[in-house]
KEVO-603585 format. One record per residue: residue in one letter; x, y, z of N, C-alpha, C in turn. Coordinates in pm, whole numbers, plus 50000, padded with zeros to 5 digits. Atoms other than C-alpha are relative to their C-alpha. Example, Ala and Ser with C-alpha at 12.3 -4.5 7.8 and 13.67 -1.06 7.14 Angstrom:
2
A500894988150000512304955050780500905012050000;S499184988149994513674989450714499235010950073;
# end
This chain:
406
X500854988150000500005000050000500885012450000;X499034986350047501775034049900499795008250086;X499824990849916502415060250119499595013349985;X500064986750032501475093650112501175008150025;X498724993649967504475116550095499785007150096;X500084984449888503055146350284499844994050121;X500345006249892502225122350532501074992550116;X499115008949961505395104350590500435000250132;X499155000549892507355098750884501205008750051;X498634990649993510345125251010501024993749975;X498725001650056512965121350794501325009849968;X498864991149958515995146350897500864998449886;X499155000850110518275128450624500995005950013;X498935000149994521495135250791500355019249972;X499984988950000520945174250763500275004250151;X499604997449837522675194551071498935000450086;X500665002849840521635200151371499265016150004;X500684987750018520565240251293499144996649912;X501305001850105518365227550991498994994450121;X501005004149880516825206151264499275007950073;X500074996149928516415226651505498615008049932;X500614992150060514915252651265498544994849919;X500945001450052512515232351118499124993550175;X501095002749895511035219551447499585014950075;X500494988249978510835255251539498785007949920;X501234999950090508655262251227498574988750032;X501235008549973506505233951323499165004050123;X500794994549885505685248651673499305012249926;X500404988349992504715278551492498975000449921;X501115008850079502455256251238498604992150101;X500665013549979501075233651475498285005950000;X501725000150046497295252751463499645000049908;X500595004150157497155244551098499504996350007;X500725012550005494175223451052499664995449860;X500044998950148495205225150665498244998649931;X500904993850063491965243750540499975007049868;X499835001750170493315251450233500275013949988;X500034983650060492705292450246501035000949967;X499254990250080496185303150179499884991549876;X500125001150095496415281449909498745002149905;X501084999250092493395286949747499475014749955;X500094981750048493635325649777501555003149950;X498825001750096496945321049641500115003249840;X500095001250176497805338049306500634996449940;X499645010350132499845315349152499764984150068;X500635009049934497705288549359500314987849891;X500075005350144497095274748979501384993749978;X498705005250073500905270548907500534989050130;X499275010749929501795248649213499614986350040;X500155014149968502325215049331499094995150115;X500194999649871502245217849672499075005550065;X500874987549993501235250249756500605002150158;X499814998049860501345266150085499754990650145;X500795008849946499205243850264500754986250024;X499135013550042500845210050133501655001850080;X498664995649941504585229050243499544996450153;X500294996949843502855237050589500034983950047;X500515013249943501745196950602502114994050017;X498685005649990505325187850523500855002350123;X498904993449893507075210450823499324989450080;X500085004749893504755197151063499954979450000;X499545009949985505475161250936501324996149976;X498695002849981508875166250975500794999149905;X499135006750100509835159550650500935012449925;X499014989550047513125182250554500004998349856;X499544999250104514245166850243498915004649894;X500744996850071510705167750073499665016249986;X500104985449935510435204750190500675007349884;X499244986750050513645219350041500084993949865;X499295004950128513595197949729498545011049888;X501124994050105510255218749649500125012149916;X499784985050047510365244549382499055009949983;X501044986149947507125261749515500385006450062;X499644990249905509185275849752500625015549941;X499314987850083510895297949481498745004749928;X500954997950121507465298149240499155012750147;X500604992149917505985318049560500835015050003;X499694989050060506285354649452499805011750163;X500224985349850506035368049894499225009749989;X501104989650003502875386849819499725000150135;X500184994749873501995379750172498694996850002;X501305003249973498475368450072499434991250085;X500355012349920498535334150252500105005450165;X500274995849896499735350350566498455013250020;X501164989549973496635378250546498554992549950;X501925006350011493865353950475499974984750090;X499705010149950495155326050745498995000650119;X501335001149915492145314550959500735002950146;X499355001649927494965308351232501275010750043;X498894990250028497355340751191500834997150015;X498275004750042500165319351096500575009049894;X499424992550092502695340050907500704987949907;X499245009550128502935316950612500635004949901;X498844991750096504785340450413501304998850021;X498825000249946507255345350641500664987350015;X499155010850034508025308950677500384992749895;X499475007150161508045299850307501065011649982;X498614990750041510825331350308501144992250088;X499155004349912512535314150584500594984449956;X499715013850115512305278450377501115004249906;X499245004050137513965289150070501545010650112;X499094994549959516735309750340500584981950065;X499755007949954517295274350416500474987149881;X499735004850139517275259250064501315003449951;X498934992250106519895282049960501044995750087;X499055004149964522245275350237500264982050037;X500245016049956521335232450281499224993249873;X500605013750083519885220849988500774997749896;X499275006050122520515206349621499825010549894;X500704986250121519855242149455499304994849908;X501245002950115516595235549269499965003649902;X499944995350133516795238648916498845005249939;X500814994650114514215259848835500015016449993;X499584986150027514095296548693499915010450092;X500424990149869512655312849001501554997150074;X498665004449911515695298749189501335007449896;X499094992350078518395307948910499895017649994;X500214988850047516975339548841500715008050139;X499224992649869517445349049260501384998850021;X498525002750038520865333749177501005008149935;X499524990150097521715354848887500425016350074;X499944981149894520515389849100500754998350109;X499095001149907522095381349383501725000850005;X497754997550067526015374349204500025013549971;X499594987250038525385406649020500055009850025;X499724990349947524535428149259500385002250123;X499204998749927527085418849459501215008149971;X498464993950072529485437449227498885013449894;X501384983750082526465467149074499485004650099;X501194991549941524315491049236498734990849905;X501645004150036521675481548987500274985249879;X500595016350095520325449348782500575002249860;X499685000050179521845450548419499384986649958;X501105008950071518915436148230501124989449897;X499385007450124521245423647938500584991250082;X499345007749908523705406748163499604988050075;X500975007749935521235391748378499174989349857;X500605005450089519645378448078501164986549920;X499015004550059523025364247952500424984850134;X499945008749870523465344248290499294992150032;X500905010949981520175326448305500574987649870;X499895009550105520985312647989500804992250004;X499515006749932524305300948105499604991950102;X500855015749957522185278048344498764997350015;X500855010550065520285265648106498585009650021;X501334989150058517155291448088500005007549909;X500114993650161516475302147758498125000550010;X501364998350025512925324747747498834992349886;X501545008950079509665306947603499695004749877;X500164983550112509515343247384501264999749938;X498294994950062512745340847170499715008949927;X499964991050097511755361746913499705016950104;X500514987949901510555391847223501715000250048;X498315002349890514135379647427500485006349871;X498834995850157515945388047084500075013649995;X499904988049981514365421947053500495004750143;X499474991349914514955431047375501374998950029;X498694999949970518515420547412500435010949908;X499844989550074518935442547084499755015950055;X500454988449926517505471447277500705005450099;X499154998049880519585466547593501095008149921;X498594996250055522755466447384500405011149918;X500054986450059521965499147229500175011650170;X500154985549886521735514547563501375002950072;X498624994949965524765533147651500025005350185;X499864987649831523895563647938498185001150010;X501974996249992520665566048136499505007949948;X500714989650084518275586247997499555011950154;X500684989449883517965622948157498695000050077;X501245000349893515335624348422498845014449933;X501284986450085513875660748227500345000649860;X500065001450157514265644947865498565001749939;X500944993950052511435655547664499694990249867;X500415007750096510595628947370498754997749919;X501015001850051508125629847102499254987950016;X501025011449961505185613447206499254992049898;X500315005250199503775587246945499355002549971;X501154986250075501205602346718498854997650039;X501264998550015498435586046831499535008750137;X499974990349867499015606747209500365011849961;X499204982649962500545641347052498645008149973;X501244988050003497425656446964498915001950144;X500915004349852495545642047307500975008950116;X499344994249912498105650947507500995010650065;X499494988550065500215677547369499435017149995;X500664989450066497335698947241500145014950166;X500484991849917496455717947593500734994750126;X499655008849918499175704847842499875016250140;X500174993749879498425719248222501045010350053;X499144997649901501595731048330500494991250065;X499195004149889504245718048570498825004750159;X500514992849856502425722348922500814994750097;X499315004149898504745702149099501044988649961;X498945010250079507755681149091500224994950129;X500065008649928508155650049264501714988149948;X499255009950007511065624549327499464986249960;X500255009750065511225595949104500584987850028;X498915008450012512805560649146498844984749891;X500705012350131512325537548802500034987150029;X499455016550008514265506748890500314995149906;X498985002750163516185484548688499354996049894;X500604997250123513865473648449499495010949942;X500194986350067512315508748346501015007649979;X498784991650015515575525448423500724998349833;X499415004050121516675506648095499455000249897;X500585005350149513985506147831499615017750025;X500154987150058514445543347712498505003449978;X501124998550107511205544047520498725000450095;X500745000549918509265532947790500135009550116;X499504989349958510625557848055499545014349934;X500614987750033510025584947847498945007149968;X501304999350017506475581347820499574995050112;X500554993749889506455580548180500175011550010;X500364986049936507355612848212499585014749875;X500884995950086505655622247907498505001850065;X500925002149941502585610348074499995009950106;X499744991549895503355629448417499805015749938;X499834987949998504295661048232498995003749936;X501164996150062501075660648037499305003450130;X501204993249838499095662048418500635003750088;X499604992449955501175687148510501044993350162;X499135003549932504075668848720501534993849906;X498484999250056507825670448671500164985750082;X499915017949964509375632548770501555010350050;X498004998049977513095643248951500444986950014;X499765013649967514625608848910501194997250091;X499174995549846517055603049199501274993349917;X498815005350106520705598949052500344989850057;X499855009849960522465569349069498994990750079;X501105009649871519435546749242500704985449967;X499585009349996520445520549320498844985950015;X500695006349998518565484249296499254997550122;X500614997549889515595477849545500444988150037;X499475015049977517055444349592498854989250021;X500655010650064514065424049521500344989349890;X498995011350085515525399449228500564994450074;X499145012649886517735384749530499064994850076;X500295007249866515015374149709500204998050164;X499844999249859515995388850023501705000750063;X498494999850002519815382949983500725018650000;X499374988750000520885416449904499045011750049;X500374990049971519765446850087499895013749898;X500164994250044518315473149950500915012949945;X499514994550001520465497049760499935012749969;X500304987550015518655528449728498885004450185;X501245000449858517085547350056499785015249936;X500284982250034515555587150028499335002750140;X500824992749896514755610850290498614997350018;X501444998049988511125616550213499504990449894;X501115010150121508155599149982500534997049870;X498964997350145509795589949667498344987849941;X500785007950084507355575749358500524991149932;X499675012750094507575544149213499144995149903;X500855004950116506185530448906500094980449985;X500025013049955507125489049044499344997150095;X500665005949844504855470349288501424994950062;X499145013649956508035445749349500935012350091;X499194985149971510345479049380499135006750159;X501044995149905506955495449611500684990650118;X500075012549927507035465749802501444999550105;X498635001549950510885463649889500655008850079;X499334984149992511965501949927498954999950138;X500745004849876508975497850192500454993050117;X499595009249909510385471050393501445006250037;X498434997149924514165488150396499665016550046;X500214984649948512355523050514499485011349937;X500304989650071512045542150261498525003849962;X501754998450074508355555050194499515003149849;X500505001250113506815548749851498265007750000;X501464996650052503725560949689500184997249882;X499945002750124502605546349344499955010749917;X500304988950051502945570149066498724999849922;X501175000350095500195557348872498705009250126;X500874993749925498205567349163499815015150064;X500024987949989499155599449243499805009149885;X500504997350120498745607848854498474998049953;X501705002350030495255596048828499205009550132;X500604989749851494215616449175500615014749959;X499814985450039496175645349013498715005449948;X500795000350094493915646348719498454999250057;X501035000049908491065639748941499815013250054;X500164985649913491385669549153500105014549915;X499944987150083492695693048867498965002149882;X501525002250117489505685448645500704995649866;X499635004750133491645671748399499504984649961;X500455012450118490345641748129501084993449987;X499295007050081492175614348022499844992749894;X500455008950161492445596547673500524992950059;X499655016249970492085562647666500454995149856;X499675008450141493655541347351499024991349974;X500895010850014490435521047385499195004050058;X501184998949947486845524047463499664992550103;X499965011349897486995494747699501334991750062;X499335011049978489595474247856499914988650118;X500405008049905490545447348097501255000150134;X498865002449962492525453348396500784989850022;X499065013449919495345430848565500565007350038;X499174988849854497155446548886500844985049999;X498805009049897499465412748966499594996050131;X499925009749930499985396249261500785006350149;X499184996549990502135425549403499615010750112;X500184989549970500505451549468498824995650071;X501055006749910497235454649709498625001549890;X500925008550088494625440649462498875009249953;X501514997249989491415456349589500755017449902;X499794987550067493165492249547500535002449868;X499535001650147494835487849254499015005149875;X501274998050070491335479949083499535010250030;X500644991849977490125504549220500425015949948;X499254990650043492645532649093499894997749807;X499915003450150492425517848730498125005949973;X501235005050038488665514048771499255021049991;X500474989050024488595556948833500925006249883;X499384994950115491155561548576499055000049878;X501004999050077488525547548359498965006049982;X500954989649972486085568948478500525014049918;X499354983149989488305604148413500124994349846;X500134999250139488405588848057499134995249918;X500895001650021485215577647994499884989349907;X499475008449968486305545147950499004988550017;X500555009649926484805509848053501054993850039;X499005010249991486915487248252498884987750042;X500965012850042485725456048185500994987950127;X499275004949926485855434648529499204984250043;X501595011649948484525395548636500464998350110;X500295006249829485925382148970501725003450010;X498675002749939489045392049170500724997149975;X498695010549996491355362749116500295004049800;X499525001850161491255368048723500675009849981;X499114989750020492845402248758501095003450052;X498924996349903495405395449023500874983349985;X499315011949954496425360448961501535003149927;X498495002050031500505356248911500055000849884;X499155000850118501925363048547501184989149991;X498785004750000504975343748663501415004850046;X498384993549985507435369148740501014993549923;X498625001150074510825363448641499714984949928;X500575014550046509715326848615499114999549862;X500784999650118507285333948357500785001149880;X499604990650135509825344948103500094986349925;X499155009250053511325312448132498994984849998;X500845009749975508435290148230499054996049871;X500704995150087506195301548003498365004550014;X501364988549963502495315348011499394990850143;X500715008849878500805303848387498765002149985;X501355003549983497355292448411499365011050014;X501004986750009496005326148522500345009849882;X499864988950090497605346648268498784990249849;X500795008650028495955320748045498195001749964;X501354995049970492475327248202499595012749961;X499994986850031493285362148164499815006949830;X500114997950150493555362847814499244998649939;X501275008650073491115336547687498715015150067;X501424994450009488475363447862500565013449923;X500154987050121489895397947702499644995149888;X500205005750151490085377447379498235001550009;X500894998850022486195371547468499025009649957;X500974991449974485475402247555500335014149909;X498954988150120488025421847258500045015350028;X499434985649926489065444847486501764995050069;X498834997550006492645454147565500464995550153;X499154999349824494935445247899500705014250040;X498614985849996496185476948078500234992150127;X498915007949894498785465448409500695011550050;X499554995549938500115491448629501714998550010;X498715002450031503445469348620500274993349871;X499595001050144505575471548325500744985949980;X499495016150005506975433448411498724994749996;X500735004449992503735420648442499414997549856;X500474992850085502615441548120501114987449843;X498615006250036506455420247984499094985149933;X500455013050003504925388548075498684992949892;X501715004550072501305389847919500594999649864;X499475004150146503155394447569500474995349961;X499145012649995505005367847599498954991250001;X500875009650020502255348047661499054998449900;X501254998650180499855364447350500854992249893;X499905008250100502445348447169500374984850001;X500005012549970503005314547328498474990749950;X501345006849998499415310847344499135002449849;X500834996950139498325327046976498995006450058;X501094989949962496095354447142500475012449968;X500074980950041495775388246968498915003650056;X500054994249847495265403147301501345013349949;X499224987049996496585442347273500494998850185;X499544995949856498575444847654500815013450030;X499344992150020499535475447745500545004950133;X499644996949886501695490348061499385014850022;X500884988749996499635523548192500465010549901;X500054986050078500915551048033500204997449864;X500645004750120500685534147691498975000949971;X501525001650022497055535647742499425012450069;X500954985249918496035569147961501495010649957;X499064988449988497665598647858499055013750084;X501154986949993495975637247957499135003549847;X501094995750136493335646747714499985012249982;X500234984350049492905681447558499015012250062;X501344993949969489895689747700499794999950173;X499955008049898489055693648077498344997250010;X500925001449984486385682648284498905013850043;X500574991149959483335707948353500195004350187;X499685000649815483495699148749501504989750050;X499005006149924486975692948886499664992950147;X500645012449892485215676349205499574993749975;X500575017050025483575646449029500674990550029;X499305012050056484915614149032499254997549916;
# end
């Protein structure tokens, strides 16, 4: 009669005496599990795993090490933090699946999969950088053995990297593409205020994109000061490398992952998308939309409810539909870094098959997320338009009659 794994017997497997220790310490801190399933099942990349949270949790408290660290849910878990904030029992299951893979990395058989490499990759390189060099990093997975799902997307963008010499000025000015210069151009507000910027290493690098953030901004009347030298928020390590940018006061970010991180080492964030859409709000200004309808997706990253809820008045100020069905379809996991190499996950998937239904467009707050979905339109053969925000909302020409509406 076969055994159940999760079930097994404590098997230590000759691992020290601190792994020990450490995992029976996790188990005292498990033991009111009565595996109910919530985190996993409010889990957004619930879909992509084996285990899951739940299944991990069963493993600690049956002792079993080796099955534990050999799992590569522990890396596919993107630390949103959801499982700990919907735990019947206020176990911090976040915190101990962070404390798992801090245990993987120094005691196990390094798990071969891209989530794991990838924290591998960031971690070597920015032990010797301030910030992430996309190309580089890209050059390194491949050396072990990850080669993206998207070759023909990986291709262009390596081409893109390797054009890029010197950051791009923080008050560069770039013609906006034609179908935004007359929308956004025609009647621009003024400067009313200028705010500290930090891009991070992916935006920091894709020129084109960058400059139609602060295209966007300078249309609803805000200057972007981007903070020199910033250094990486040290997310990509997975916790390994400390954060290498801090700022006095509120600095804007245009990354949940970035949000998220710069948060935890002190520094106070505010999204920019959100302070740009509440500009425009308050100053009675309109926004053009590239589409009469779309469909959001916020990630996995950011806090869900608000998110939607910032997209859902953006759509409003541009008179707009955002086209929405249940929660989990707009927040489930893309994949992160994993996705590039994995290839499209079950929710992005879901996500698609319904814009496709509903032939309306993706807009995404994050421009990795925004990465991912087009990678997957072409894995999957979905002409699905995805677009990262300010691709899709610029300022409009015109304002509103009552600057107090929403």
């Amino acid at each position: 009669m076969s055994r159940d794994k999760d079930t097994a017997s404590p098997d230590h497997g000759g691992y020290p005496a601190e792994v020990v220790e450490e995992f029976e310490r996790l188990a005292r801190e498990c033991y009111l599990c009565y595996q109910c399933g919530t985190c996993t099942s409010s889990c957004p990349s619930g879909r992509e795993l084996y285990r899951g949270p739940r299944r991990l949790v069963r493993l600690i408290l049956a002792g079993d090490i080796e099955a534990t660290l050999k799992s590569d849910d522990l890396w596919r878990c993107t630390d949103c933090g959801t499982c700990s904030n919907v735990c019947r029992m206020e176990i911090d299951v976040a915190g101990i699946l962070r404390r798992l893979r801090a245990l993987e990395r120094d005691h196990g058989d390094a798990i071969r999969c891209p989530e794991r490499s990838a924290a591998d990759a960031a971690t070597a390189a920015l032990q010797h950088r301030s910030q992430l060099d996309m190309l580089r990093f890209g050059l390194s997975m491949a050396t072990r053995g990850h080669v993206p799902k998207n070759k023909l997307g990986a291709v262009s963008t390596a081409a893109r990297l390797a054009k890029l010499s010197t950051p791009l000025d923080s008050r560069h000015r770039a013609r906006p593409e034609p179908h935004q210069t007359a929308e956004a151009q025609t009647e621009a507000p003024g400067v009313s205020v200028r705010l500290p910027f930090y891009a991070g290493c992916a935006l920091a690098q894709n020129r084109d994109l960058l400059r139609l953030v602060h295209d966007v901004a300078g249309g609803l009347g805000v200057e972007l000061e981007a903070a020199p030298d910033a250094g990486c928020c040290g997310h990509p390590s997975r916790g390994v490398v400390a954060s290498q940018f801090a700022a006095d006061g509120q600095i804007q970010t245009v990354c949940p992952a970035c949000e998220r991180s710069l948060d935890e080492s002190g520094t106070s964030t505010v999204s920019l998308w959100d302070t740009l859409t509440e500009s425009a709000r308050r100053r009675g200004l309109r926004l053009h939309a590239a589409a009469p309808r779309f469909v959001p997706y916020v990630g996995c990253l950011g806090d869900r409810t608000h998110s939607l809820a910032t997209l859902s008045k953006a759509a409003g100020l541009a008179g707009v539909e955002d086209v929405t069905s249940y929660p989990s379809l707009h927040s489930g996991c893309c994949g992160a870094l994993g996705g590039t190499y994995r290839g499209a996950t079950k929710a992005a998937a879901r996500l698609l098959a319904f814009a496709a239904a509903e032939n309306a467009p993706i807009v995404s707050p994050c421009s990795l997320c925004a990465d991912n979905l087009r990678s997957a339109t072409r894995e999957l053969h979905r002409r699905v338009p995805i677009y990262f925000w300010p691709e899709f909302f610029t300022a409009a020409k015109t304002r509103r009659e009552d600057p107090t509406d929403d």
